[in-house]
NUTI-909932 format. One record per residue (C-alpha): y, z, x. Coordinates in steps of 0.25 Angstrom, whole numbers, padded with zeros to 4 digits, always signed. Each point is the difference from the previous one (the first is absolute). Layout:
REM NUTI-909932
YZX;...
This chain:
REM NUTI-909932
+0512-0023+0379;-0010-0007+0008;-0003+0005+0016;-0001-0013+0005;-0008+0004+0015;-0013+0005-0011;-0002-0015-0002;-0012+0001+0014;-0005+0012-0011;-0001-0009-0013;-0004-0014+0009;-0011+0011+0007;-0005+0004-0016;+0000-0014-0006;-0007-0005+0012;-0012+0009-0002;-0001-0001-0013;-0001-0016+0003;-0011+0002+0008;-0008+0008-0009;+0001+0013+0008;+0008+0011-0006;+0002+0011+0009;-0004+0013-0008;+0007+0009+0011;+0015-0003+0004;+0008+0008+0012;+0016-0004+0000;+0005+0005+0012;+0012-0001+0006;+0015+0005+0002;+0005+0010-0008;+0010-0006-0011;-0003-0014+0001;-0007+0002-0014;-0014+0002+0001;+0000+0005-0012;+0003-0011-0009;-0010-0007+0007;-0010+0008-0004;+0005+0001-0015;+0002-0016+0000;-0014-0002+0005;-0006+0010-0012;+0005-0005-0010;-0004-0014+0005;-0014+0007+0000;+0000+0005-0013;+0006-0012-0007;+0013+0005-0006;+0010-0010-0003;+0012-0001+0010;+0008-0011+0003;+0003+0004+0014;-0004-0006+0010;+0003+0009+0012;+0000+0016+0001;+0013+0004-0007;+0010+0012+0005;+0001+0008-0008;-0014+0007+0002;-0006-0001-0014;-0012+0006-0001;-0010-0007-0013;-0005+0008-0011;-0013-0004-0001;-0014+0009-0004;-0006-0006+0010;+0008+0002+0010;+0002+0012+0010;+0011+0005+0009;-0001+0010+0009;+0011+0007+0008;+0002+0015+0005;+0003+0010-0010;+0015+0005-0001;+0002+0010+0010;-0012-0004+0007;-0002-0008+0010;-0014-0004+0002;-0009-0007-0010;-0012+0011-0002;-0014-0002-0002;+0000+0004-0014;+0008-0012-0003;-0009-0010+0006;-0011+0004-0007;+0005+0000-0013;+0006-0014+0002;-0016-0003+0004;-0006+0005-0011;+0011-0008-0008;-0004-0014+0008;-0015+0004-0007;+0003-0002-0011;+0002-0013-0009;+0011-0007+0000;+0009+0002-0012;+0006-0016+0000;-0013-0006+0007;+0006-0007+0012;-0003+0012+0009;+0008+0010+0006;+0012+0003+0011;+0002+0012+0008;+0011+0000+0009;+0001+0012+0009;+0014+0002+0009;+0002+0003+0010;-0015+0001+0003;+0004+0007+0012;+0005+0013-0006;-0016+0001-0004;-0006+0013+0004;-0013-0002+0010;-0007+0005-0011;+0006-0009-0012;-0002-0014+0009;-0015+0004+0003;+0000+0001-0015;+0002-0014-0001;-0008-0007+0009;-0012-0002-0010;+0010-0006-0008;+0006-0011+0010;-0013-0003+0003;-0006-0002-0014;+0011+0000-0009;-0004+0000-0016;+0000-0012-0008;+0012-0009+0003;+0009+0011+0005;+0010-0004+0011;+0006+0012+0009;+0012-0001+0007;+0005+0010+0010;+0014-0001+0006;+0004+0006+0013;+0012+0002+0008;-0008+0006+0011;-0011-0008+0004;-0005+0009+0010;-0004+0012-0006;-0008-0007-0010;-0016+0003+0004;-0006-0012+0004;-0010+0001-0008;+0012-0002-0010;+0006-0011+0008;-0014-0009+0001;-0004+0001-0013;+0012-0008-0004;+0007-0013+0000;+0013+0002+0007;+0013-0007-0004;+0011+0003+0008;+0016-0001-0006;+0009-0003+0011;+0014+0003-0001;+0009-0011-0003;+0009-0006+0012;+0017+0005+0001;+0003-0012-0007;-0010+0000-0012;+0002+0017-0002;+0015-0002+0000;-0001-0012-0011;-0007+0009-0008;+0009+0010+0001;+0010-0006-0004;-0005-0007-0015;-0005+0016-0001;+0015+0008+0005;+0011-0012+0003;+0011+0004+0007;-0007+0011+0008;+0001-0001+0016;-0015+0001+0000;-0001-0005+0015;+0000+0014+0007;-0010+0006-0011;-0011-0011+0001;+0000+0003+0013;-0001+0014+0000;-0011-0001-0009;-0008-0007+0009;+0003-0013-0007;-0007+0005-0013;+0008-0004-0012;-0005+0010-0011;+0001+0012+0012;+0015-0007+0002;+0005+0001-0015;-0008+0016+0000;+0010+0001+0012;+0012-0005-0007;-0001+0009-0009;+0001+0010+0010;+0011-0006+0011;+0007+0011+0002;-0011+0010+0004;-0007-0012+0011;+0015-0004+0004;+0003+0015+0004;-0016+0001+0004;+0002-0011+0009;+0014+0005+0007;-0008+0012+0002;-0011-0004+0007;+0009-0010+0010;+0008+0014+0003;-0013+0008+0003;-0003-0013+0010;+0012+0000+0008;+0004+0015+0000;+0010+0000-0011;-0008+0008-0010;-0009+0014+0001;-0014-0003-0006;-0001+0013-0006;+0011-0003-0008;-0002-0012-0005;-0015+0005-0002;+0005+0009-0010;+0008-0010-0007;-0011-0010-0001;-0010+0011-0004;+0010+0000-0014;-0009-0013-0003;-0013-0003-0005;-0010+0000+0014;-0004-0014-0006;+0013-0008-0001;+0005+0007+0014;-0014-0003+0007;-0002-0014-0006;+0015-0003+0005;-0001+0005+0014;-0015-0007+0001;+0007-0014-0004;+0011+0002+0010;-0010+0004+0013;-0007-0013-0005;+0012-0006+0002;+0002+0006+0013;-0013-0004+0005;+0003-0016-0004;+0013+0000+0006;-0005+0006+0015;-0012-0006-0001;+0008-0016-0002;-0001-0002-0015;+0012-0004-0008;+0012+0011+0000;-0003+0011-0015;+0011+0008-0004;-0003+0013+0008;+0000-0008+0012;+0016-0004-0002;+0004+0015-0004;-0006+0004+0012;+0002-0011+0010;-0007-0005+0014;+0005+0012+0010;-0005+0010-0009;-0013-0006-0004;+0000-0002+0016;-0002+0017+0001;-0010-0003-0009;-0016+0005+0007;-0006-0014-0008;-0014+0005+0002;+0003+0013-0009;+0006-0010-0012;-0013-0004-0004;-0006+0016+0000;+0015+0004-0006;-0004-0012-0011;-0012+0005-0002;+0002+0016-0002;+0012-0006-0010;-0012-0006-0008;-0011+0011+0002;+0010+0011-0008;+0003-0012-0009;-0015+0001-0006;-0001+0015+0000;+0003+0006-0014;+0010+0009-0001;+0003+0013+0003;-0010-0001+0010;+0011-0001+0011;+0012+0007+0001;+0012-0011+0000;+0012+0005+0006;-0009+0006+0012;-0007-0014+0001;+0014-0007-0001;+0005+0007+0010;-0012-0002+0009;+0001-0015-0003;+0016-0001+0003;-0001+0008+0013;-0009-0009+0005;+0007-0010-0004;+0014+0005+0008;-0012+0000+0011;+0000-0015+0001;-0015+0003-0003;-0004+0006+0014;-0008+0009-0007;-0006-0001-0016;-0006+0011-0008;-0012+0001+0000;-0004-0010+0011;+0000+0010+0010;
C-alpha cells in the first residue's frame, strides 16, 4: 500500500536526478514509524534500476533482494551496529558491481552505530566507490556524530497530519477506533498499527501512569508491572506520552496523554523538568540492554513522576 506523506521523499529524488546531481549519501530522518524505511528501500531500488510499478514507498517494509545492495541493521539480540560490520560492508562497496549500475548500502538506524563503527565510515561518505549510494536512516538525529550528519544530504519524513494518518488507517484496519492510538503514537501511523497490536498493554499503561499522577496509584507497583515488558516498548511509550505533555502545556494541539490526564493535574506539573524528564526517557532508550537495571529505573522514573517533577533523576 502506498505511504502517501513519502511523496516530498520521491519529488526530492527525482528532482536531483533532473538536475544531474545524485546525491551519493542519503540521511532519512525523522519520527519513528512514519516509515522511513520504506523510503529508503523505494529509493534503492530506483537506484539500482529494478523494475517496480510503484510509485510511492509501500507498507509493508519489503526489503529488495538485490547483489548489489546492502542492508544493515543490529544483530539479534544486539543492539548496537559494531565496527566489524561496517568494515565488512566497505570492503563489499570495493569491489565491482555484480549488475553494473553501482551499489546500495542502507544502514538503519544509523544511530545505533558504535563511535567506532561510524568513524569507520567516514572515508566512505566522503569518497564513496564507484556509483555506490549510502543511505542511513535515524530515528535519533542527535546522536549521530556530526561528522556523520555533514557528510550527508538530509531528508526529513514528517509525520502525516490527524486527518491524512487516520485515512490511512483506515484502507489498512477499517473499523478500528484508530483515533485514540494515532495519538498516542505521537501521530506516527506505522508506531499506531505497532500499538494496535498491543491496545491492551498501552490502555492499562496509560491508566497507570494518569494514577501515579494524581495519587491513585503506587509507583513501585506499577514499576514492577511495567518492568514484565520489553525496556523498549515501555520507554518508547512513556517518551511519546511526555512529548505529549510538553505540546499540550506548552500550547500545541491537545495528544492523547494530555486528556487522560487533564489540565489540574498537568497544572502540578514543574514544566521546566518535562524537557529533562523527556530527555532522561530517551537517553536510556539508546543504551543497550542490560546495561541498566529496569524495574529500579521505572521506579526512579515513576516516582518522579507522582513528584509533579520537582526534582528528576539525575538532574541534581
Amino acid at each position: 500500500m502506498d505511504i502517501p506523506w513519502l511523496q516530498s521523499i520521491v519529488q526530492s529524488w527525482q528532482s536531483s536526478l533532473a538536475q544531474g546531481r545524485p546525491p551519493h549519501a542519503l540521511m532519512i530522518a525523522g519520527a519513528a514509524g512514519t516509515g522511513k524505511r520504506s523510503a529508503a528501500a523505494w529509493l534503492a531500488r530506483q537506484h539500482l534500476g529494478m523494475a517496480m510499478s510503484d510509485l510511492l514507498p509501500q507498507f509493508p517494509l519489503n526489503i529488495p533482494e538485490h547483489a548489489d545492495l546492502r542492508w544493515i541493521t543490529t544483530p539479534e539480540e544486539k543492539h548496537a551496529i559494531g565496527i566489524d560490520q561496517i568494515r565488512t560492508l566497505v570492503a563489499d562497496l570495493s569491489l565491482t558491481s555484480y549488475e553494473g549500475r553501482g551499489k546500495v548500502a542502507v544502514i538503519e538506524p544509523a544511530d545505533a552505530m558504535t563511535p567506532n563503527a561510524a568513524n569507520s565510515l567516514l572515508k566512505t561518505l566522503e569518497e564513496p566507490p564507484g556509483n555506490t549510494l549510502l543511505i542511513l536512516v535515524t530515528d535519533r538525529l542527535g546522536r549521530l556524530p556530526a561528522t556523520i550528519y555533514s557528510r550527508c544530504q538530509r531528508l526529513t519524513v514528517r509525520v502525516p497530519t490527524e486527518v491524512e494518518g487516520l485515512a490511512w488507517l483506515q484502507d489498512i484496519q477499517p473499523g478500528v477506533a484508530w483515533a485514540k492510538v494515532l495519538r498516542d503514537a505521537g501521530f506516527a501511523p506505522l508506531a499506531a498499527l505497532r500499538d494496535q497490536e498491543r491496545i491492551d498493554e498501552t490502555d492499562a499503561m496509560s491508566n497507570d501512569f494518569a494514577a501515579i499522577a494524581d495519587g491513585r496509584a503506587a509507583p513501585l507497583v506499577v514499576a514492577a508491572k511495567w518492568a514484565k515488558y520489553e525496556p523498549e516498548f515501555v520507554l518508547g511509550w512513556l517518551s511519546r506520552q511526555v512529548q505529549s505533555c510538553i505540546t499540550r502545556v506548552t500550547g500545541g494541539e491537545s495528544a492523547g496523554v494530555s486528556a487522560v490526564l487533564g489540565d489540574s493535574v498537568l497544572g502540578r506539573i514543574d514544566r521546566r523538568n518535562l524537557f529533562c524528564y523527556l530527555d532522561i526517557i530517551n537517553r536510556l532508550r539508546g543504551q543497550a540492554a542490560g546495561s541498566f537495571n529496569v524495574q529500579l529505573t521505572f521506579e526512579c522514573l515513576l516516582i518522579d513522576w507522582s513528584n509533579g517533577l520537582q526534582t528528576v533523576m539525575g538532574t541534581e
